[in-house]
C-alpha positions as CSV (number, residue, x, y, z in Angstrom):
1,X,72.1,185.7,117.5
2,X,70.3,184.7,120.6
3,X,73.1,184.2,123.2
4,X,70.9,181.6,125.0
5,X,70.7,179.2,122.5
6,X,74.0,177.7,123.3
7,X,73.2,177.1,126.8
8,X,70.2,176.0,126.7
9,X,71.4,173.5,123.8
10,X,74.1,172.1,126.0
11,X,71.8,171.9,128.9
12,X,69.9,169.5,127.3
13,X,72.4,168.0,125.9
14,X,73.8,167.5,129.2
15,X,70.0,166.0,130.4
16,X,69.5,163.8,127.5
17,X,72.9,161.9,128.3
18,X,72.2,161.9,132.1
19,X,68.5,160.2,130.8
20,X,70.6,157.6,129.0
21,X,72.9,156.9,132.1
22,X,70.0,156.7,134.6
23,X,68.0,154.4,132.5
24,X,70.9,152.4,131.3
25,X,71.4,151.6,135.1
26,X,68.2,150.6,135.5
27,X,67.6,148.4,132.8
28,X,71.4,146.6,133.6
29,X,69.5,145.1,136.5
30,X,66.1,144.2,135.6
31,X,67.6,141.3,133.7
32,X,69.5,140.4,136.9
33,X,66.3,140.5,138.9
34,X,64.4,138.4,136.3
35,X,66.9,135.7,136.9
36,X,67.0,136.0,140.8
37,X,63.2,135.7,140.7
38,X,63.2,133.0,138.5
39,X,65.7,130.7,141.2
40,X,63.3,131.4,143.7
């Protein structure tokens, strides 16, 4: 068995839900910004 399967697998497991978290956070807000625009 490779032993660097493991790792690697968890690191990008570990990316994946950082991608999710980062974008999540971004698109929270862009419906937030849509509305501020819209009062102006």
């Amino acid at each position: 068995m490779n032993v660097q399967v493991e790792p690697t697998g968890n690191a990008i497991e570990e990316s994946v839900d950082l991608a999710y978290e980062i974008c999540n956070r971004v698109f929270r807000k862009v419906p937030e910004r849509i509305r501020d625009e819209q009062k102006l």
